[in-house]
C-alpha positions, 0 to 999 in steps of 0.5 A: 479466459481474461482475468477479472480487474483486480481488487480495489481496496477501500477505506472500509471492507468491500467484497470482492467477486467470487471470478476474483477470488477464483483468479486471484485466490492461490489454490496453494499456499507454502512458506517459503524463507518466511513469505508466502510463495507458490512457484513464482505466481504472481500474488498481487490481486491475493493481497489486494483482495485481502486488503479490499476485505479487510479495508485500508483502516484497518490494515493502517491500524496495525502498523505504526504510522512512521511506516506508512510515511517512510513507505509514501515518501519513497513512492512520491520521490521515485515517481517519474511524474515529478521532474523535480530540475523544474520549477513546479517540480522543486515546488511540489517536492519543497510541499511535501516536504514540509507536510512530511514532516508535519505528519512525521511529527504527529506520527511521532508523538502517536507512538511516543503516547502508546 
């Protein structure tokens, strides 16, 4: 049997399919050393249908925003995708950089006025 595609998050709540959740809802959950775990399976599409329910807003609403851009910064600097010895790639990474710290500044003072 092929599993379903995984769910895809949106900026709202968005259903999931009931062969999605019957692939990627474990049948047990246990703690283990304070993360939810079940022999080694493989939660991926669980958390991707908890966040496709609970819509990217939402979950971006409960963790500061400085975590947000610490967790982009590292997934842009390690794709592979940007050859950063190149001309265009020094470009691309100069740009982020400084939208980066645009956006580390608003984040900043966000969590400062809370």
């Amino acid at each position: 049997m092929t599993k379903p595609p995984l769910p895809q998050p949106q900026l709202d709540r968005a259903p999931i399919t009931g062969d999605q959740y019957e692939a990627y809802t474990p049948e047990k959950l246990e703690l283990w050393n304070g993360f939810y775990d079940y022999g080694g399976q493989d939660f991926t599409g669980f958390y991707l249908a908890v966040l496709a329910n609970m819509g990217l807003r939402e979950a971006v609403s409960h963790v500061p925003l400085s975590l947000w851009l610490e967790a982009i910064q590292e997934l842009v600097l390690a794709n592979p995708k940007l050859n950063f010895d190149t001309e265009i790639g020094e470009a691309m990474l100069n740009r982020f950089n400084r939208g980066l710290e645009d956006l580390q500044a608003v984040a900043e003072y966000l969590e400062e006025q809370s």
